[in-house]
C-alpha positions as CSV (number, residue, x, y, z in Angstrom):
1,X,-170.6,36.7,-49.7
2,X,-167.6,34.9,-49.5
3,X,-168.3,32.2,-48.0
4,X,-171.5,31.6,-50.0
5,X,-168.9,31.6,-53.0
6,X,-166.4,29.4,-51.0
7,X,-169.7,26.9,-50.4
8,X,-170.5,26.6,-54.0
9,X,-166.9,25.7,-55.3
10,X,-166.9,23.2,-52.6
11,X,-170.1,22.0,-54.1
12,X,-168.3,21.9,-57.1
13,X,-165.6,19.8,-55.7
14,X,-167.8,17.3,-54.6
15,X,-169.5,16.4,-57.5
16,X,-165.9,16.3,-59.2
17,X,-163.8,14.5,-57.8
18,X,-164.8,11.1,-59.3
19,X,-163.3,9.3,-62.2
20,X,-161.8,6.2,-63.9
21,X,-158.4,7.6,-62.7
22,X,-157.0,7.5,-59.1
23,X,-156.9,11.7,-59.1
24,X,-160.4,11.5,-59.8
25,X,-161.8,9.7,-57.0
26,X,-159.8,11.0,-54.0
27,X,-162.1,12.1,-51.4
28,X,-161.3,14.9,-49.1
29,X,-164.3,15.9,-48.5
30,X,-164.3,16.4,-44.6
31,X,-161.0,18.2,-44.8
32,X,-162.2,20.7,-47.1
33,X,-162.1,24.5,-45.9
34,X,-161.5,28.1,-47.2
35,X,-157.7,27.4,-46.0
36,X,-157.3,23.8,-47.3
37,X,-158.4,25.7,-50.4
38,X,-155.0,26.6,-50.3
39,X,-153.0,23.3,-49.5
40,X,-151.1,20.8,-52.1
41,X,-154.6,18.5,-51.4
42,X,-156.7,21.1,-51.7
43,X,-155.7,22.2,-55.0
44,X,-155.4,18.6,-56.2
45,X,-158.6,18.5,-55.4
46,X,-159.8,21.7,-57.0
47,X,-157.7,20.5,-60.4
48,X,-159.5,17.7,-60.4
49,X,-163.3,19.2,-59.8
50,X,-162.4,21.5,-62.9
51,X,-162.0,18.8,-65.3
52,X,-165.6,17.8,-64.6
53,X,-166.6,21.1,-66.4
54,X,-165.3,19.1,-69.9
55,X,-167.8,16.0,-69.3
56,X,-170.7,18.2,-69.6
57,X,-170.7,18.0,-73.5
58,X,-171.5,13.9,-73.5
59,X,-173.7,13.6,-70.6
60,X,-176.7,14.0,-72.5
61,X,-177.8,15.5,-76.0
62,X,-175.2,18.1,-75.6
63,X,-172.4,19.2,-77.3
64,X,-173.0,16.6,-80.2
65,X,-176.5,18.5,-81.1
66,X,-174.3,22.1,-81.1
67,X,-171.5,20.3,-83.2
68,X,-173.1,17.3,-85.2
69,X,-176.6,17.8,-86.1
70,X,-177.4,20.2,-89.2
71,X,-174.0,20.1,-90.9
72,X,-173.7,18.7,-94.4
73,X,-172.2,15.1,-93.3
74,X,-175.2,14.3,-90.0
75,X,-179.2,14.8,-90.4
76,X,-182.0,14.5,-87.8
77,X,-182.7,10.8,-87.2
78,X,-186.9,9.6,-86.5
79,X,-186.9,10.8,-82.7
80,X,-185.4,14.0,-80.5
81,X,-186.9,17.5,-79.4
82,X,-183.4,18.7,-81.6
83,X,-184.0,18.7,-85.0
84,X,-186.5,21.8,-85.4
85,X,-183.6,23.9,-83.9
86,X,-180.3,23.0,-84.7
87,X,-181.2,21.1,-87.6
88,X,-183.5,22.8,-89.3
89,X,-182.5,26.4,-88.1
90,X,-186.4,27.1,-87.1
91,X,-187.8,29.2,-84.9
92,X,-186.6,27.3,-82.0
93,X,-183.0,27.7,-82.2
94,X,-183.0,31.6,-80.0
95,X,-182.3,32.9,-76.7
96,X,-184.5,30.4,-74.3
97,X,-183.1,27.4,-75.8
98,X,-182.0,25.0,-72.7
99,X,-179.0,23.4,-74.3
100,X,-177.4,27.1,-74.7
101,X,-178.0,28.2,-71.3
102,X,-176.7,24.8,-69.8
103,X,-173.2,25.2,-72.2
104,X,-172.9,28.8,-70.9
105,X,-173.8,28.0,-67.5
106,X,-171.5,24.9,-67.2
107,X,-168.5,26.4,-69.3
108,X,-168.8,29.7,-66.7
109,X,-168.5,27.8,-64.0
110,X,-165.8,26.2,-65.4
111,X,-163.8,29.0,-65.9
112,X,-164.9,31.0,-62.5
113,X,-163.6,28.0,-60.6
114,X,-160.4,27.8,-62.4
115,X,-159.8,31.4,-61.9
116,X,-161.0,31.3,-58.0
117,X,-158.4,28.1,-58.1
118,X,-155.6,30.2,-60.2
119,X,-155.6,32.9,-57.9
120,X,-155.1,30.2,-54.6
121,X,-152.6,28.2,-56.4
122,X,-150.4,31.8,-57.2
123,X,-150.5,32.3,-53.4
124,X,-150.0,28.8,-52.0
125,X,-146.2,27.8,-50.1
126,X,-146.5,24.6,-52.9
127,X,-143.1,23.9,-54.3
128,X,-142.7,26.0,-57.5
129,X,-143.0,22.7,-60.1
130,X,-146.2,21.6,-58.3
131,X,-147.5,25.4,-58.8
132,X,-146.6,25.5,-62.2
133,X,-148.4,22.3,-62.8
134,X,-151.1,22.9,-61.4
135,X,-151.1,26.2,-63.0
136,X,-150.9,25.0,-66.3
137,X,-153.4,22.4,-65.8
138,X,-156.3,25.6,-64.8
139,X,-155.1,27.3,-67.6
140,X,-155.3,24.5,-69.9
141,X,-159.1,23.8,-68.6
142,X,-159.7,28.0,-69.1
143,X,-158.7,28.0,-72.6
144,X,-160.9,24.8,-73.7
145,X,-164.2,26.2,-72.3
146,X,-163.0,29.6,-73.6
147,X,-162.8,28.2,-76.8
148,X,-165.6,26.2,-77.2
149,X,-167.8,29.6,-76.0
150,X,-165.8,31.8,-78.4
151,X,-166.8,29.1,-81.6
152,X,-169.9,28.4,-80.2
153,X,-171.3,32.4,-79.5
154,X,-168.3,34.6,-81.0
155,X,-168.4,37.8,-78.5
156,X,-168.2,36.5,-74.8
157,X,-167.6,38.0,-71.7
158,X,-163.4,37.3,-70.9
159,X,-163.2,37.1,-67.4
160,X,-159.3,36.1,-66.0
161,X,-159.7,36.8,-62.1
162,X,-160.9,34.7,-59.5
163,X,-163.7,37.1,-57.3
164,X,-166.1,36.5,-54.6
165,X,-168.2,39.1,-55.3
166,X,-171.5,39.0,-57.2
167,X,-171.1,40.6,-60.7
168,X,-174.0,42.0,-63.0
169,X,-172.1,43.9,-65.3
170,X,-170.1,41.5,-67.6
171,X,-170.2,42.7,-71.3
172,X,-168.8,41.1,-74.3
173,X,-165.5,41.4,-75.1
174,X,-164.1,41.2,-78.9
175,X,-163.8,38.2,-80.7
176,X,-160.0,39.0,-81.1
177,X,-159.6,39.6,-77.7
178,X,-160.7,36.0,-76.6
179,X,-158.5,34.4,-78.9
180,X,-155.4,36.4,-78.0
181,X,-156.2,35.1,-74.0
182,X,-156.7,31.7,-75.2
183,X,-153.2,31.7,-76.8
184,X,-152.0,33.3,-74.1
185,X,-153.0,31.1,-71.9
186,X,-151.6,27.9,-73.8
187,X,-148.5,29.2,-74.4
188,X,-148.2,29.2,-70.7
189,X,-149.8,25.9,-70.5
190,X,-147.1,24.2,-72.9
191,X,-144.4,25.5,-70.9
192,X,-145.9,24.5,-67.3
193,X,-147.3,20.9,-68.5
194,X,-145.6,17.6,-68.3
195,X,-144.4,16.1,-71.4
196,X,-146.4,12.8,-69.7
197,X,-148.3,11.7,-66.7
198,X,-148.3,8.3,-65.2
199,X,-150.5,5.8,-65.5
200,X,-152.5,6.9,-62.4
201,X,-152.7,10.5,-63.7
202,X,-154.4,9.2,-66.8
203,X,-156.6,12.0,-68.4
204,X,-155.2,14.6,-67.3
205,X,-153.6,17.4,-69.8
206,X,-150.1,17.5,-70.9
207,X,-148.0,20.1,-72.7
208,X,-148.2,18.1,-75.9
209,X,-152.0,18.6,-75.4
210,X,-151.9,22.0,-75.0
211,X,-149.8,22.1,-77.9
212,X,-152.6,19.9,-80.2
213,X,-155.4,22.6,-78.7
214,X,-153.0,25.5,-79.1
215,X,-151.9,24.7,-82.9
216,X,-156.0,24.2,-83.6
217,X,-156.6,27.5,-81.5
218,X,-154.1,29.0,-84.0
219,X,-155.4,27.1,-87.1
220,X,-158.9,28.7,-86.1
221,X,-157.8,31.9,-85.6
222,X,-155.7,31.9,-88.9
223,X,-158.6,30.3,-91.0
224,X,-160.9,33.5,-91.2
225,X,-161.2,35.3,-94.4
226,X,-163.9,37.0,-94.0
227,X,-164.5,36.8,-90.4
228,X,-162.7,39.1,-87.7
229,X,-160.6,36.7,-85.4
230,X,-157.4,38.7,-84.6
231,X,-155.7,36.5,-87.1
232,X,-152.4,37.2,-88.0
233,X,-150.0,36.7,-91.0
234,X,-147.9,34.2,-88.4
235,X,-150.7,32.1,-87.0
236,X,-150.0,29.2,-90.0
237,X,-146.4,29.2,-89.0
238,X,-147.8,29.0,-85.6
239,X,-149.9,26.2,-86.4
240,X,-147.4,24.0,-87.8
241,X,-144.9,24.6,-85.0
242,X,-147.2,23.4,-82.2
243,X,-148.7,20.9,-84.1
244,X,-145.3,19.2,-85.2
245,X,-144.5,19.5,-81.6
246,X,-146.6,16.8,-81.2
247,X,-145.7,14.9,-84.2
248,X,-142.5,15.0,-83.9
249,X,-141.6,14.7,-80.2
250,X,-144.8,13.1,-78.6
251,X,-144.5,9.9,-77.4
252,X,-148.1,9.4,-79.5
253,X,-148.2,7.1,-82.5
254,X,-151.0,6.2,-84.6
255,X,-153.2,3.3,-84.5
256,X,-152.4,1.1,-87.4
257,X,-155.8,0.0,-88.4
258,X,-158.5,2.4,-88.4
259,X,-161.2,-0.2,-87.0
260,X,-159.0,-0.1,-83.7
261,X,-160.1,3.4,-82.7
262,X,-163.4,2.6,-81.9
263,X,-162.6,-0.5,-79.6
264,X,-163.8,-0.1,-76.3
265,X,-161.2,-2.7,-75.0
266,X,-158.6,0.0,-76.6
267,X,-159.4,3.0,-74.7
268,X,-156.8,5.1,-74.0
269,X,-154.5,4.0,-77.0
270,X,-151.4,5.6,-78.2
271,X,-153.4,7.6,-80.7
272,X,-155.5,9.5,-77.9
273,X,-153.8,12.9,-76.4
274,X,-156.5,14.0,-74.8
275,X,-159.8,12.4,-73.9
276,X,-162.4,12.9,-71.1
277,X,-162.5,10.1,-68.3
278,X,-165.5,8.6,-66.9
279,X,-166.0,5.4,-64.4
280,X,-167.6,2.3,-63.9
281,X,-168.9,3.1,-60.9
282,X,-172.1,5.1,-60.8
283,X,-172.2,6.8,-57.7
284,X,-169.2,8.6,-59.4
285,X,-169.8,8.9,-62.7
286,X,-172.6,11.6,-62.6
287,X,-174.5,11.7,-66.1
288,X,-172.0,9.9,-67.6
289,X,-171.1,9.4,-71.5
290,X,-174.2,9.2,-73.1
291,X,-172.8,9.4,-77.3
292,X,-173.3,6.1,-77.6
293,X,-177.5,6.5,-77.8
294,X,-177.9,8.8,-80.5
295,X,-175.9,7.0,-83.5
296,X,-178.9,3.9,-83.6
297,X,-181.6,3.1,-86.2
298,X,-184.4,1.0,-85.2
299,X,-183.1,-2.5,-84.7
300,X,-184.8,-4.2,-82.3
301,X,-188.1,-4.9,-83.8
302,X,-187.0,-6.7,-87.0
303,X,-186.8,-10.2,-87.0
304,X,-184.6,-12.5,-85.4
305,X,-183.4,-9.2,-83.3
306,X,-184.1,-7.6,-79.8
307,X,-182.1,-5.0,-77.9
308,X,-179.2,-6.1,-76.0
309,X,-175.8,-4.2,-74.6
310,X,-173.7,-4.6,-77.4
311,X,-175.7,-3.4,-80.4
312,X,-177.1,-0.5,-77.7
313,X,-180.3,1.6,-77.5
314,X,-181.5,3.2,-80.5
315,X,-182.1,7.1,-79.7
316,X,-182.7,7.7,-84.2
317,X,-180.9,11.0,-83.2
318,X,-178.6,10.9,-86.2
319,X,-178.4,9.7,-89.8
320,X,-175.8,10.2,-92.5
321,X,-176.9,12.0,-95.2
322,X,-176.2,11.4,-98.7
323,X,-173.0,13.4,-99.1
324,X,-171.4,10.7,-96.7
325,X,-172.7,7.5,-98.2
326,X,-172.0,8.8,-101.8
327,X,-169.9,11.8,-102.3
328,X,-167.2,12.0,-99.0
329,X,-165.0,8.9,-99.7
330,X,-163.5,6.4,-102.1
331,X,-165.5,4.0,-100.8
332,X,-163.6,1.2,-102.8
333,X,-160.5,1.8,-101.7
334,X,-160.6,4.3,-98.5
335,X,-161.1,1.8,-95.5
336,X,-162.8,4.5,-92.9
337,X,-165.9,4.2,-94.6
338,X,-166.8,0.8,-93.7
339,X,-165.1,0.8,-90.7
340,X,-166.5,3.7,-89.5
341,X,-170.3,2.0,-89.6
342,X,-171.8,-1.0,-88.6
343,X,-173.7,-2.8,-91.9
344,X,-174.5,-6.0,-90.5
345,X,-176.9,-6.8,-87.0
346,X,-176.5,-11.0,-86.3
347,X,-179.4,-12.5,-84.9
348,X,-179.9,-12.2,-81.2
349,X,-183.4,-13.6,-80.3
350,X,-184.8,-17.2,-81.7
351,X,-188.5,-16.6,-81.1
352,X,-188.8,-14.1,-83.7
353,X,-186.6,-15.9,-86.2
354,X,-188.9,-15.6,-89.9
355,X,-189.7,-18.7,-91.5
356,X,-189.7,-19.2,-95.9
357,X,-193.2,-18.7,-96.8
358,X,-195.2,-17.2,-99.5
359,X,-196.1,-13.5,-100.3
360,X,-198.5,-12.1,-101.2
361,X,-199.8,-8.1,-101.2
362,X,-203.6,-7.3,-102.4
363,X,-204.3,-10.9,-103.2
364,X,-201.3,-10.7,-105.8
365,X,-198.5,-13.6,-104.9
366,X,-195.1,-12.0,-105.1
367,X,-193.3,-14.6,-103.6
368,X,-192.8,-18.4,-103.3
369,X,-189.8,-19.9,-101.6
370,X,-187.1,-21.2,-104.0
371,X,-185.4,-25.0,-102.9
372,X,-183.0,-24.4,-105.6
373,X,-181.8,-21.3,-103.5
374,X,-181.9,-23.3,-100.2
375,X,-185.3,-21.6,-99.6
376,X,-187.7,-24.3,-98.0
377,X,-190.9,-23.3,-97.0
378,X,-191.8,-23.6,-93.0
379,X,-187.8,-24.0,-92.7
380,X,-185.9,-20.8,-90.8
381,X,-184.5,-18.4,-92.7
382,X,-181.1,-17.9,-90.2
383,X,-180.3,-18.8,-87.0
384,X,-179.6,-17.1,-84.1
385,X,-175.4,-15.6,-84.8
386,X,-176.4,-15.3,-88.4
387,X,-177.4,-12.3,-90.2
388,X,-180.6,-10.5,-89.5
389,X,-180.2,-7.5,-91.0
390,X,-178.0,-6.2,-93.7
391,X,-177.5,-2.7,-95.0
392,X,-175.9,-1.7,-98.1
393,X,-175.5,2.1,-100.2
394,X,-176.2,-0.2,-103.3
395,X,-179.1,1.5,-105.3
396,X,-181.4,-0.9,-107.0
397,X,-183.7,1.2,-109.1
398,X,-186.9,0.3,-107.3
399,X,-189.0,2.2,-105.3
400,X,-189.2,1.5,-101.3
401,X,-192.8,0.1,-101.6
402,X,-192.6,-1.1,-105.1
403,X,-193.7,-4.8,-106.0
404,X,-190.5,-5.2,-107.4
405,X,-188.4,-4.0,-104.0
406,X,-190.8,-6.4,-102.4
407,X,-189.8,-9.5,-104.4
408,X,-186.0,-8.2,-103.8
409,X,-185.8,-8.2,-100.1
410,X,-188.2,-11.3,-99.8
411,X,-185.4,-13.2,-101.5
412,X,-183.0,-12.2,-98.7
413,X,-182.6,-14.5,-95.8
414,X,-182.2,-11.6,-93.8
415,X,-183.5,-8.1,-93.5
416,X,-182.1,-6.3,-96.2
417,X,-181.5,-2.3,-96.8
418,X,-180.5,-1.4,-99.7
419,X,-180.4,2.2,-100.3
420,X,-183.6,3.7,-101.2
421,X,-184.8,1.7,-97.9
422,X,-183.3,3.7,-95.8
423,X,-185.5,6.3,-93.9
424,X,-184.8,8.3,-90.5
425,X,-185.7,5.1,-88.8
426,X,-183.5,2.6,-91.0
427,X,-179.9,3.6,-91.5
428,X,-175.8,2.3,-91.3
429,X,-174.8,3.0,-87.6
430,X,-171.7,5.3,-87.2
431,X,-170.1,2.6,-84.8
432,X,-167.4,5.1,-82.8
433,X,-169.3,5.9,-79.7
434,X,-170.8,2.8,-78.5
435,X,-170.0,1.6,-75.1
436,X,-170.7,-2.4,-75.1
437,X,-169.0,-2.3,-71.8
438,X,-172.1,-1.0,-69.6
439,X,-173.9,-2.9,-66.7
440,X,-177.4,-3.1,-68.7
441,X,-179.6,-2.9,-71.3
442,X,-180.7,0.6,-70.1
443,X,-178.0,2.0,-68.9
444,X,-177.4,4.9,-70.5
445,X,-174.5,6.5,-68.1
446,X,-171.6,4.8,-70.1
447,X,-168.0,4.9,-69.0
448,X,-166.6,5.5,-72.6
449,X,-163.9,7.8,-72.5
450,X,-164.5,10.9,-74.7
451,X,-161.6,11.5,-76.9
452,X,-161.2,15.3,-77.3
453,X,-157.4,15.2,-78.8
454,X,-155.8,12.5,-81.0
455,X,-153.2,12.3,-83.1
456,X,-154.8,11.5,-86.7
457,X,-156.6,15.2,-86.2
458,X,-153.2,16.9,-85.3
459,X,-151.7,15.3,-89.1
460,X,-154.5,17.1,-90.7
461,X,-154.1,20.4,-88.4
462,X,-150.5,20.5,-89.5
463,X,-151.3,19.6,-93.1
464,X,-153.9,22.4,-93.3
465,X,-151.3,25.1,-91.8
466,X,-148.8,23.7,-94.5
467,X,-151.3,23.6,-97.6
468,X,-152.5,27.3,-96.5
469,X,-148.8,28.5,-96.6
470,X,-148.3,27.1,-99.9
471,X,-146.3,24.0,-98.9
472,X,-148.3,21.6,-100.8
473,X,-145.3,19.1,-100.9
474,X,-145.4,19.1,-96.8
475,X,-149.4,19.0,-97.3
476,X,-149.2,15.8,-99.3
477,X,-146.2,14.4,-96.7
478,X,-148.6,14.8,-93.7
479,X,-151.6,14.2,-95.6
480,X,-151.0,10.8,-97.4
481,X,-149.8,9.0,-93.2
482,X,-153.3,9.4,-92.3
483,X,-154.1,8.2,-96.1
484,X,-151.7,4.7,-96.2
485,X,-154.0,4.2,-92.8
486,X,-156.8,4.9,-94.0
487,X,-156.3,2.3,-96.7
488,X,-156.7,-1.5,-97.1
489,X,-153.6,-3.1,-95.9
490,X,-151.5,-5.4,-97.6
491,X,-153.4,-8.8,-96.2
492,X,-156.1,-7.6,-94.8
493,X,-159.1,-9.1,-95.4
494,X,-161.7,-6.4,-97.1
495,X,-164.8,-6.0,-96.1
496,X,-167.6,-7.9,-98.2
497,X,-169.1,-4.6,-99.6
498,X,-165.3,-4.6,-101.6
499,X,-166.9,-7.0,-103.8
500,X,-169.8,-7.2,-103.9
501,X,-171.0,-3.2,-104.2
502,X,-167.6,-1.7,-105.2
503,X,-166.5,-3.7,-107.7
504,X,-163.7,-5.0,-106.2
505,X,-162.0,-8.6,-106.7
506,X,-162.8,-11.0,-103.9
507,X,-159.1,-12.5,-103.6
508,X,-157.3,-8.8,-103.4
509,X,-155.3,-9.0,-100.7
510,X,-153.3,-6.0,-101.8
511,X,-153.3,-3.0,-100.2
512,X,-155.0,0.1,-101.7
513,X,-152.8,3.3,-100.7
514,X,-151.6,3.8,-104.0
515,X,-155.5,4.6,-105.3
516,X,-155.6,6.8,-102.5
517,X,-152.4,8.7,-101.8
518,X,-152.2,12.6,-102.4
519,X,-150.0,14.5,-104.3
520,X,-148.7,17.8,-104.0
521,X,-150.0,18.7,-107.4
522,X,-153.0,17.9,-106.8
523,X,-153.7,19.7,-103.9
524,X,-152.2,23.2,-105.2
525,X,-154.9,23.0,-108.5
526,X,-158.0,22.3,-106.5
527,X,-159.8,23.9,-103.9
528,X,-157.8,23.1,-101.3
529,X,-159.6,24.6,-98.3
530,X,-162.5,22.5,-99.4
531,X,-160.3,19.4,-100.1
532,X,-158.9,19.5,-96.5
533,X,-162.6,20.0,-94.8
534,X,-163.6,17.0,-96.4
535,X,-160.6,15.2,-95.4
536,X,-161.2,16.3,-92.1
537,X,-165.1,14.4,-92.8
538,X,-163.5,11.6,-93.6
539,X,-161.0,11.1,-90.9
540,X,-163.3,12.7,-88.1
541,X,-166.6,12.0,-88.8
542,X,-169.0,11.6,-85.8
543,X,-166.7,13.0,-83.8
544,X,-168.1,16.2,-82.4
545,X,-166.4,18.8,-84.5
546,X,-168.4,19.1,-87.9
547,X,-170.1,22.4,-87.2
548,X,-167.1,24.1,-85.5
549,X,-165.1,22.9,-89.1
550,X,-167.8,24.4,-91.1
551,X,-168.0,28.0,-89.6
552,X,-164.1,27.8,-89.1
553,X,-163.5,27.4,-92.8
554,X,-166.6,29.8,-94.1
555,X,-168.1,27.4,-95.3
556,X,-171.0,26.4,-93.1
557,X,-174.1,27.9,-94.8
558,X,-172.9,27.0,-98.5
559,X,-172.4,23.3,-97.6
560,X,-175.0,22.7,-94.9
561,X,-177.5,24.3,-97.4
562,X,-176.4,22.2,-100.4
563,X,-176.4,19.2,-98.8
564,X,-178.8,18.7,-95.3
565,X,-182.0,19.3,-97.3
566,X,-183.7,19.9,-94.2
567,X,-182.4,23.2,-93.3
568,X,-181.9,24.2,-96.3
569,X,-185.5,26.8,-96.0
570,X,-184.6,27.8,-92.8
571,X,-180.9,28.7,-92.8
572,X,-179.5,31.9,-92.5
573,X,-176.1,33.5,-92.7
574,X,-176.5,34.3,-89.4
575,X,-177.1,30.7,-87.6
576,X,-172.7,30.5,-88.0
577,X,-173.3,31.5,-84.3
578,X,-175.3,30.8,-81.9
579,X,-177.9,33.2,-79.5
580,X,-176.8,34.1,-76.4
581,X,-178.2,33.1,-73.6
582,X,-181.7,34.8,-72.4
583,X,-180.9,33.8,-68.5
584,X,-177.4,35.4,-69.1
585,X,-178.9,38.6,-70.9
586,X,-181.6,38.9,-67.6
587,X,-178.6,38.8,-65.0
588,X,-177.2,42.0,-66.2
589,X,-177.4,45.1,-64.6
590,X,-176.8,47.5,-66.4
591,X,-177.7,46.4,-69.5
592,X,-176.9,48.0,-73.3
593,X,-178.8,47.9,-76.5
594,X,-179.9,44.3,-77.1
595,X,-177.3,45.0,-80.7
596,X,-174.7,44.6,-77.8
597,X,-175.4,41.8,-75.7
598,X,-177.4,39.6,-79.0
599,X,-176.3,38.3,-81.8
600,X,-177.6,39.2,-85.2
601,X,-180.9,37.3,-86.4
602,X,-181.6,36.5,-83.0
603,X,-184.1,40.0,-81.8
């Protein structure tokens, strides 16, 4: 049995041991043995196969289904076998569901290999730093997938030893319990972890890291009202300790425009604490990142258009709904919401360029081309680098098939969208996942880092901690430095939409901070719980979190029922976790009442 075990984590290394960094694409493969196992390479090499447990999430519709769809800021796009399930909380969301079993599955592998790893490191002759390194690296890995499973599914089985035996009797162990092993675990990590790694070491975890994870660990726990975490009168204190750790001490700073986040030629940036590495080179970069799909209307069939690398393939996984486009943000004066979407596609492909020509639906003329307006007829409408498609939020007042919409978008050069145009097919693009940097047109295995951590999130964490103490003043303080980014700087040139939809003044050049910045007051006569989950939308959106904010805060069936009218039939209480897995359930022997080993609603 042992060496059936020993065969499969070797397996494990394997497919591994391959990333952008140099750690990631060492290959010891003909060394490898039950007592290299044990060696300074060996456990290099086992660190490094149990960081390819955390790329699981983006390598296909993964973790952005469990955390994105069916929350109150993302709704199913045209295509995808998702949106019964975990948008619209049907039938299909239960026990056989693929994506749950393949988390579970993935995530307990994970941790078994981490623990099998633990357990060598412990009795290794490796210099003590190296062990504790090491050490605090496995434990680091541990507590993520622990705490994705514990958000995710609530009661899990917490399993801490490394065995080589085959075990059927795993039961679920309290809610409270896997947070206090988590913690644990981190608090361990912070101390073991290097303040920084070299540039060769890039994506690997740190102690300001663990810190960022362990203050939202804490933040989590601490949240629950209602909800039975283990949370204790400290864990705000807690939160703000670790979190400031980072703020404070961290060599991280914040990018200083917004926009610069989602540039793939800025990976890695002094914002990022934490992200997921993937390579160029696809023998090693297994399924890769694949985010980058699921963000895309249609674009590629209008005119003047066809799909190319930069602009991506169009999954229509995902569409904002109308909370985001009209309720979320200051959209005048708050910067992330145009900068978080694309609203403008420039005309790759001449053959289908349109030409100015009359209209005309059921016989009835609707249009004629204008040479006052430039509009002459048989002439182009754009050239190729011009724009071919244009969407707004604007609302016009007409109906999408109305004679009157008609006669407004024929007047366009380009294809326009204003709002009651949009559709599951025809949307703004949430821009932060695409990967312009792959090989092909179809490639879908991009090499997109996956940023888990940054520094922008760990303001809010600490904000939240402070607000929920009654610190509004420090609430504001951390608060309004993600705010004076998140506004229009002085100089910087606003986006059109400014103007022309907002109401804005085409030569301000001034920045717009002060229409945005927080005060303390404020935030201690409002909901403030509610204020800081919408800041969270704002700052965060798209950015695989949105359900695990939801059920952290108790607010997921309220808001995802008020706003994502399509699961508002369906949704129950109950859907704040998820159903355990059926293939787990089958494994055990013995096993209890199905009220034990399922969640509620789900039997």
């Amino acid at each position: 049995m042992k060496k059936i075990n020993i065969f499969l984590l070797m397996v494990g290394l394997l497919l591994g041991t391959a990333g952008c960094a140099d750690w990631l694409s060492e290959d010891e493969a003909p060394k490898m043995t039950y007592d290299y196992y044990g060696t300074e390479q060996g456990v290099d090499a086992a660190v490094a196969a149990a960081y390819s447990f955390l790329r699981w999430g983006c390598g296909g519709e993964r973790y952005d289904v469990l955390t994105e769809l069916g929350t109150d800021l993302f709704t199913a796009g045209s295509d995808g076998n998702n949106k019964t399930s975990f948008n619209g909380y049907g039938t299909q969301l239960n026990p056989e569901n693929s994506i749950l079993s393949e988390l579970w599955e993935n995530h307990y592998k994970g941790i078994s290999d981490a623990n099998i790893a633990m357990d060598q490191i412990r009795q290794s002759d490796m210099s003590e730093s190296k062990k504790m390194t090491s050490l605090g690296e496995m434990l680091f890995i541990r507590s993520f997938l622990y705490f994705e499973l514990v958000q995710q599914f609530g009661k899990v089985p917490l399993v801490t030893e490394g065995s080589f035996e085959i075990r059927t009797d795993f039961k679920r162990a309290a809610i409270a319990d896997i947070y206090k092993q988590i913690i644990t675990d981190l608090r361990t990590a912070v101390e073991y972890l290097p303040e920084k790694v070299d540039e060769s070491q890039k994506g690997k975890a740190t102690s300001y890291a663990a810190s960022h994870l362990l203050a939202k660990v804490y933040l989590t726990r601490g949240s629950a009202v209602t909800d039975v975490r283990g949370q204790q009168t400290t864990d705000m204190d807690s939160v703000l300790y670790f979190a400031e750790n980072v703020i404070k001490n961290s060599p991280y700073r914040l990018q200083k425009n917004f926009a610069d986040l989602w540039d793939i030629n800025n990976m890695g940036n002094s914002e990022v604490i934490f992200a997921v590495q993937f390579t160029s080179n696809p023998i090693f970069n297994e399924d890769g990142n694949t985010f980058h799909l699921y963000w895309l209307p249609v674009y590629d069939d209008e005119a003047g258009m066809e799909r190319d690398i930069f602009y991506g393939r169009p999954y229509k996984r995902y569409c904002p709904t109308d909370k985001v486009l009209f309720n979320l943000y200051d959209r005048k004066n708050d910067s992330r919401f145009y900068k978080s979407f694309r609203w403008a596609y420039m005309s790759n492909y001449a053959k289908t360029i349109p030409i100015w020509e009359q209209l005309e639906d059921k016989g009835e003329i609707y249009f004629t081309p204008d040479p006052s307006k430039g509009q002459i007829a048989g002439k182009k409408k754009f050239e190729v680098g011009d724009t071919a498609i244009y969407y707004t939020i604007e609302k016009t007042g007409f109906k999408k098939n109305s004679i009157e919409m008609k006669k407004l978008r024929a007047n366009k050069s380009y294809t326009y969208y204003p709002y009651e145009v949009h559709d599951s097919k025809h949307y703004p693009t949430l821009i932060k996942h695409m990967a312009p940097n792959r090989s092909s047109v179809a490639e879908k295995a991009s090499s997109r880092e996956w940023v888990r951590m940054r520094l922008g999130e760990t303001y809010l964490i600490a904000a939240e901690a402070a607000g929920r103490k009654g610190d509004f003043d420090l609430a504001a303080q951390y608060i309004n430095v993600i705010r004076e980014r998140a506004a229009w700087a002085d100089g910087e040139t606003k986006t059109a939409q400014y103007w022309e939809v907002e109401g804005g003044d085409i030569n301000d050049m001034n920045s717009t901070y002060d229409d945005i910045k927080v005060t303390a007051a404020e935030l201690s006569t409002g909901d403030f719980v509610s204020f800081m989950l919408d800041e969270r939308g704002r700052e965060l959106l798209g950015e695989i979190c949105r359900w695990e904010d939801l059920v952290r805060t108790e607010k997921f069936y309220e808001w995802v029922k008020k706003y994502n009218s399509e699961a508002e039939a369906a949704i129950k209480p109950y859907h704040k976790l998820r159903p355990i897995p059926q293939t787990h359930i089958d494994r055990l022997d013995p096993v209890g009442p199905i009220e034990e080993e399922q969640n509620e609603g789900y039997y």
